[in-house]
LOZA-19224 format. One line per 8 residues: their letters; for each residue z, y, x negated of C-alpha. Coordinates in steps of 0.05 Angstrom, whole numbers, plus 32768, in hexadecimal, padded with zeros to 4 digits. Each point is the difference from the previous one (the first is absolute). Last residue first. Example, Ala and Ser with C-alpha at 12.3 -4.5 7.8 and 13.67 -1.06 7.14 Angstrom:
BEGIN
sa	808F:7FEB:7EEF  800D:7FBB:801B .
END
This chain:
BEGIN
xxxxxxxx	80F9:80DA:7F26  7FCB:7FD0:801C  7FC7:800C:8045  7FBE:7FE8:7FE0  7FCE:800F:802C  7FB4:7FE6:7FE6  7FC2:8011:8025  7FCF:7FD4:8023 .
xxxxxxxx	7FBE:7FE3:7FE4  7FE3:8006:8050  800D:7FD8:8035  7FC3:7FF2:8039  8011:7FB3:7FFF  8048:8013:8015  7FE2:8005:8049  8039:8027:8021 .
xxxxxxxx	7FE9:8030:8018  7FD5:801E:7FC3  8026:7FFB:7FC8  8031:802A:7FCE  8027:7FDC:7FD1  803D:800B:7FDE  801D:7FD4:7FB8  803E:7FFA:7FFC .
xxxxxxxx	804B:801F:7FF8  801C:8010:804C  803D:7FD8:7FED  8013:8028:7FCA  800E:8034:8035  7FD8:8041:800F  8023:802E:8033  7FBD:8028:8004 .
xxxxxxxx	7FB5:7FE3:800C  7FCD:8023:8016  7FC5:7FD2:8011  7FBE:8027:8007  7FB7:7FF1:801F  7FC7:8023:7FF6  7FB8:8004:801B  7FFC:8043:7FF5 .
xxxxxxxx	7FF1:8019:804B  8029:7FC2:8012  803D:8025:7FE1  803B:7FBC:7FFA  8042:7FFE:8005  803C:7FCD:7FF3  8048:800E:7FFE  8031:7FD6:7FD9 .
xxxxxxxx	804F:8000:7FFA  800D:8004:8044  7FE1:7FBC:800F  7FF2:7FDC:7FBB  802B:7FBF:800F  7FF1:8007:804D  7FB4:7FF6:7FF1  7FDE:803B:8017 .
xxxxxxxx	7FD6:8014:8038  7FD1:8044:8005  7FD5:802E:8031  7FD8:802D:7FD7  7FCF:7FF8:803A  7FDE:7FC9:7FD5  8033:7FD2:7FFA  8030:7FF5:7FCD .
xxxxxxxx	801A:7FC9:7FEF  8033:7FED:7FD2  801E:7FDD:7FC4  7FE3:7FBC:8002  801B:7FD2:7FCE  7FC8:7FDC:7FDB  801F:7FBB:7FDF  802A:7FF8:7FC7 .
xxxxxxxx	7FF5:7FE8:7FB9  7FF2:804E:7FE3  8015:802A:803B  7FDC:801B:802A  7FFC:803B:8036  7FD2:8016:8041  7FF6:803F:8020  7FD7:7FFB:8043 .
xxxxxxxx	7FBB:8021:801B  7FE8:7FFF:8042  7FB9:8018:8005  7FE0:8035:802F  8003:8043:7FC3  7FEA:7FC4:7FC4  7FC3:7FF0:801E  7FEA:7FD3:7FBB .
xxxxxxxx	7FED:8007:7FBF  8036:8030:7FE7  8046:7FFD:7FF8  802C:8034:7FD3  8049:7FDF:8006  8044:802E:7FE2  8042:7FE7:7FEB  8038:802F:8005 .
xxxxxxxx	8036:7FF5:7FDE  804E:8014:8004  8039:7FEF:7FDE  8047:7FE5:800D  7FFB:7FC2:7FD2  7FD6:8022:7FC0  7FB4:8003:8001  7FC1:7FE3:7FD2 .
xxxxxxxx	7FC6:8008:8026  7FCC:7FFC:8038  7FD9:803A:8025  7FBC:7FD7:8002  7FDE:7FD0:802F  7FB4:7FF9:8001  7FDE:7FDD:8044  7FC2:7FF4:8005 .
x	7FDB:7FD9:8038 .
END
């Protein structure tokens, strides 16, 4: 499994992102997939799920605010992000299901006026 996560940034309160996952290495078009986030000191906060029927679940802080995607025939997955708050600054993962082994180097948002 490899999973690369790009898209991050520098971006005022109000913003919008859109983080990007290339994965490779495994079935990526039958395999749940979920959005994860950390901050330096804290534990992995799962973002969301998202299934792989496009179906997806979000935590309640990020719902309406986030939308995830994914185009199995690339083996992509997206996060747009808009209504970015301070709060949202860390660093976001991608991972298969939600085995947090599979992580890859993860990509920086910074959300700061």
């Amino acid at each position: 499994v490899q999973l690369v996560e790009s898209g991050g940034g520098l971006v005022q309160p109000g913003g919008s992102l859109r983080l990007s996952c290339a994965a490779s290495g495994f079935t990526f078009g039958s395999s749940a997939m979920s959005w994860n986030r950390q901050v330096p000191g804290k534990g992995i906060e799962w973002v969301a799920d998202i299934y792989s029927d496009g179906t997806a679940y979000y935590w309640s802080f990020v719902k309406g605010r986030f939308t995830a995607s994914r185009d199995n025939a690339k083996n992509m997955m997206y996060l747009q992000m808009d209504s970015l708050k301070p709060d949202d600054t860390a660093v976001y993962y991608c991972v298969k299901g939600r085995d947090y082994s599979t992580r890859g180097q993860g990509t920086q948002v910074t959300v700061s006026s």
